[in-house]
KEDREN-292855 format. One record per atom (N, C-alpha, C, O): x, y, z; residue in three letters. Coordinates in steps of 0.2 Angstrom, whole numbers. Layout:
% KEDREN-292855
c1/c2/c3/code
X/Y/Z/ALA
...
% end
This chain:
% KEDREN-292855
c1/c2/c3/code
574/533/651/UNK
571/539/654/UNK
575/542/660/UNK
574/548/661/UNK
579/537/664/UNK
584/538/668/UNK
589/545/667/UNK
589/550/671/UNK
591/545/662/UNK
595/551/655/UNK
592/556/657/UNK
593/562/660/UNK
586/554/654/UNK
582/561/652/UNK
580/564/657/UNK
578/570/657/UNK
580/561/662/UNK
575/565/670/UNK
584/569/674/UNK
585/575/676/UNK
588/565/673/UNK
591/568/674/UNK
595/574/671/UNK
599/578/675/UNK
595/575/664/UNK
599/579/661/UNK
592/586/663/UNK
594/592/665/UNK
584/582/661/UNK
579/591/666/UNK
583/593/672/UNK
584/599/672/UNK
584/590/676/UNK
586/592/684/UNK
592/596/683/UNK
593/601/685/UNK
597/592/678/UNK
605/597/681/UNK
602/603/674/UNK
607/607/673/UNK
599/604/670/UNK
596/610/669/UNK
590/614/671/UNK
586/618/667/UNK
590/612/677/UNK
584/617/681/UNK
576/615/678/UNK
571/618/680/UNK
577/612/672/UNK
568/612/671/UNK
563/606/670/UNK
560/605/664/UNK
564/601/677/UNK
561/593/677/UNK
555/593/680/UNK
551/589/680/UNK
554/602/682/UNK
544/602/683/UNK
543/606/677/UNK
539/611/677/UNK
545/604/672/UNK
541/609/666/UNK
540/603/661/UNK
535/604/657/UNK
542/598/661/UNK
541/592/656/UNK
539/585/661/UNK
539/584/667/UNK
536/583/656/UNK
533/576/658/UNK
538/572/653/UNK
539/572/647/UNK
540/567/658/UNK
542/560/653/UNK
539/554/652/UNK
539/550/656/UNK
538/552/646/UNK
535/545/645/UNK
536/541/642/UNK
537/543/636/UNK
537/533/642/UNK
539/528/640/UNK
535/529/633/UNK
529/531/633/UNK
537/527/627/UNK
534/527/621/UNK
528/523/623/UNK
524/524/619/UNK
527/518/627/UNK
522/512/629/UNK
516/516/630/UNK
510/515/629/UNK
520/521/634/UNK
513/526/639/UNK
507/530/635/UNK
502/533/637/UNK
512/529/627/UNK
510/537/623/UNK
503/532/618/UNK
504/527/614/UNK
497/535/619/UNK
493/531/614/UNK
490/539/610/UNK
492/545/613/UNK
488/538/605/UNK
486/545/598/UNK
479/547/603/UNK
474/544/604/UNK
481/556/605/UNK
476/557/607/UNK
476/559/616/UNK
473/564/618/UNK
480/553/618/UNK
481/551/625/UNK
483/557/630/UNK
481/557/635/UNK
487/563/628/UNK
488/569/631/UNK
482/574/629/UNK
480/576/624/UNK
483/575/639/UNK
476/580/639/UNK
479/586/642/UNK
480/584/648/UNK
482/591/641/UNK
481/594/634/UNK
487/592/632/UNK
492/591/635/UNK
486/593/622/UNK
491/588/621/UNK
499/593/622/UNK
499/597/627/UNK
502/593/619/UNK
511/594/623/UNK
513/599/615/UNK
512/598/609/UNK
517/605/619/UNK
519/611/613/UNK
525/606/609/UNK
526/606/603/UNK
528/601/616/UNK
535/601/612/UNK
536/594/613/UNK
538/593/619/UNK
535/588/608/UNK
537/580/608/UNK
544/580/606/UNK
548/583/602/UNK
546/575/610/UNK
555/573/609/UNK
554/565/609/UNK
552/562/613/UNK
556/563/605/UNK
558/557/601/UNK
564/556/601/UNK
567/561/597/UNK
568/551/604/UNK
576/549/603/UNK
577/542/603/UNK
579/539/608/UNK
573/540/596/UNK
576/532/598/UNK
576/530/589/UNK
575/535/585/UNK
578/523/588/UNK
581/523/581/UNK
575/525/577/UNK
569/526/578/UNK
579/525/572/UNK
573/529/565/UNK
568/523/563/UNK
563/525/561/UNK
570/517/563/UNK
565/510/564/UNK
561/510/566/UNK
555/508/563/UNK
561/513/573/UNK
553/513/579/UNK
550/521/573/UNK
546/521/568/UNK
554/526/575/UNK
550/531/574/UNK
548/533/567/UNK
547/539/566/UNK
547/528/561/UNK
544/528/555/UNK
537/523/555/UNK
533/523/551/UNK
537/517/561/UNK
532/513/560/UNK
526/521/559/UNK
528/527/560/UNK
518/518/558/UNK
514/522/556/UNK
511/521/565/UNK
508/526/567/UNK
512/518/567/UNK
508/517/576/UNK
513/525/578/UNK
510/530/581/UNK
519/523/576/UNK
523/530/581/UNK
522/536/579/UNK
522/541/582/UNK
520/536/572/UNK
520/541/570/UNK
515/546/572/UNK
515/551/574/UNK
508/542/570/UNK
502/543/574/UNK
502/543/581/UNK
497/544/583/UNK
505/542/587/UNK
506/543/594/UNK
510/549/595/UNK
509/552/600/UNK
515/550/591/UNK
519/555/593/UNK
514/563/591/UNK
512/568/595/UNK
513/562/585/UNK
509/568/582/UNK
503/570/583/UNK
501/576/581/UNK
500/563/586/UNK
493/565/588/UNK
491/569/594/UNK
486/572/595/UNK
497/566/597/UNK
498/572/604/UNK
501/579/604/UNK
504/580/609/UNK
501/583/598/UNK
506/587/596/UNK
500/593/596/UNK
496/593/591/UNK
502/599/602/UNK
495/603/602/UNK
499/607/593/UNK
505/607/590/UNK
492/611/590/UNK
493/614/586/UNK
498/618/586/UNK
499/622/590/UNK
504/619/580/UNK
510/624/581/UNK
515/622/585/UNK
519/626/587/UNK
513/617/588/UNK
519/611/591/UNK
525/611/589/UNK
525/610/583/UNK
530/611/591/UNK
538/607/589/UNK
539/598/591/UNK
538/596/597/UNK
541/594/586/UNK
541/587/587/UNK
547/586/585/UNK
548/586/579/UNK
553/586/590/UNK
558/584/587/UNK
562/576/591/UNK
561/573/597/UNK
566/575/582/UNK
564/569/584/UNK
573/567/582/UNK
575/568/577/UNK
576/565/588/UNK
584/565/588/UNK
587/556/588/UNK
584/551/589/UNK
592/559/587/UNK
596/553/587/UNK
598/550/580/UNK
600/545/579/UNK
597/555/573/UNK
594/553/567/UNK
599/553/563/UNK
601/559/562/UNK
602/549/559/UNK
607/551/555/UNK
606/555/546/UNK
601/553/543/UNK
610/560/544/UNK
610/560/538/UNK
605/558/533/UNK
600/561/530/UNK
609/552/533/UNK
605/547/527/UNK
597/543/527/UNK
594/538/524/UNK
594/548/534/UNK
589/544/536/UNK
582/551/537/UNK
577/551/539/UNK
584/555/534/UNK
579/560/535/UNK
573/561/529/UNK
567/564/529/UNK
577/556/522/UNK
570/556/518/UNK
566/550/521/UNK
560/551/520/UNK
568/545/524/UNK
560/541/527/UNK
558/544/534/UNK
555/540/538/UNK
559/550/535/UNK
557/552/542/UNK
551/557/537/UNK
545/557/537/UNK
555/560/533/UNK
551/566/528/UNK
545/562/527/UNK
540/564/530/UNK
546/555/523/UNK
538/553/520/UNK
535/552/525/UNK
529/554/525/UNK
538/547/531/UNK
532/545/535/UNK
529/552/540/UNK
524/551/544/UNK
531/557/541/UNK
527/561/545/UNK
526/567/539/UNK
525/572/541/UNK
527/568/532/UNK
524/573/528/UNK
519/575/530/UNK
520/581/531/UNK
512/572/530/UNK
504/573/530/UNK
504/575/537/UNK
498/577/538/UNK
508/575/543/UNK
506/575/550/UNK
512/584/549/UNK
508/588/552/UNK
513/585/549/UNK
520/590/551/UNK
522/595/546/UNK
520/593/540/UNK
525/599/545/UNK
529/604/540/UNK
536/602/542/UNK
538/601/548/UNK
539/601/538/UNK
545/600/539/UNK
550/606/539/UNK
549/611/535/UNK
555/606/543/UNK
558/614/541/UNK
565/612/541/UNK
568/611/547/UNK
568/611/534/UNK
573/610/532/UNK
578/613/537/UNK
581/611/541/UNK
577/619/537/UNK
583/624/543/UNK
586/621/549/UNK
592/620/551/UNK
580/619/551/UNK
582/616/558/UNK
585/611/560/UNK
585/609/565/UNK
588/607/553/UNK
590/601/553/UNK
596/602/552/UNK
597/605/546/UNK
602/602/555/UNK
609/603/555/UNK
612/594/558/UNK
609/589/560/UNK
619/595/557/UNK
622/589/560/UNK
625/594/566/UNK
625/600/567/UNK
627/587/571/UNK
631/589/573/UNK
639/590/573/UNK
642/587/569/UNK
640/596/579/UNK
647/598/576/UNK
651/593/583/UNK
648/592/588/UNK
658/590/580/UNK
659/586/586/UNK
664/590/590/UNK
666/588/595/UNK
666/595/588/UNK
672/603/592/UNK
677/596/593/UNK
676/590/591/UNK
681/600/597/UNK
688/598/594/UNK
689/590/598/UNK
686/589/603/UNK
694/587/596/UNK
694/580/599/UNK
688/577/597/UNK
689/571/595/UNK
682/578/596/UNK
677/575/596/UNK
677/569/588/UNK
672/567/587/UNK
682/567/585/UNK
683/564/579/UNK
682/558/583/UNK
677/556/581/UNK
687/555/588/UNK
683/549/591/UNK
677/544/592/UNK
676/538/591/UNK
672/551/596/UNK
666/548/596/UNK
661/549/592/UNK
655/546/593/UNK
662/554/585/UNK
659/553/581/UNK
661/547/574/UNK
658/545/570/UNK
668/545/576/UNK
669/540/571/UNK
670/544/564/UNK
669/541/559/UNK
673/550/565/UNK
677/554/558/UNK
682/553/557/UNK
685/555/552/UNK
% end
């Protein structure tokens, strides 16, 4: 959460978001619940049925849940475990571009 409070501040909008420890988050627990959930941890955590249902439970209606960090070959078990919670929308799912030099830290 270190990362994350800091990356709100050097983009100007760390009083527009709350951040919380996935520990903090129970189904239900945001009052009122939140337009836009952000989930950045491996696809392991975020397929259990506990995360699924925390994540989504707090997701006001017509909400955005995006859920990063996710590789390619990992998006049909994110499909099944939030199908019935979410629409999916293929479009918005792109890879990243690593621009130039970036072959290193993607590992291409």
């Amino acid at each position: 959460l270190v990362v994350a409070a800091a990356n709100l501040e050097l983009n100007g909008v760390e009083q527009r978001a709350e951040l919380l420890h996935v520990r903090e988050v129970v189904p239900g627990g945001l009052v009122p619940p939140a337009d836009v959930v952000v989930a950045n941890i491996l696809v392991g955590q975020l397929v259990r049925p506990s995360m699924v249902c925390s994540l989504c439970a707090n997701l006001a209606p017509g909400g955005l849940l995006c859920l990063s960090g996710v590789r390619p070959h990992e998006i049909g078990s994110l499909k099944e475990a939030y199908g019935t919670w979410v629409e999916w929308e293929d479009w918005m799912y792109a890879e990243a571009d690593p621009g130039v030099g970036g072959e290193a830290y993607w590992g291409t």
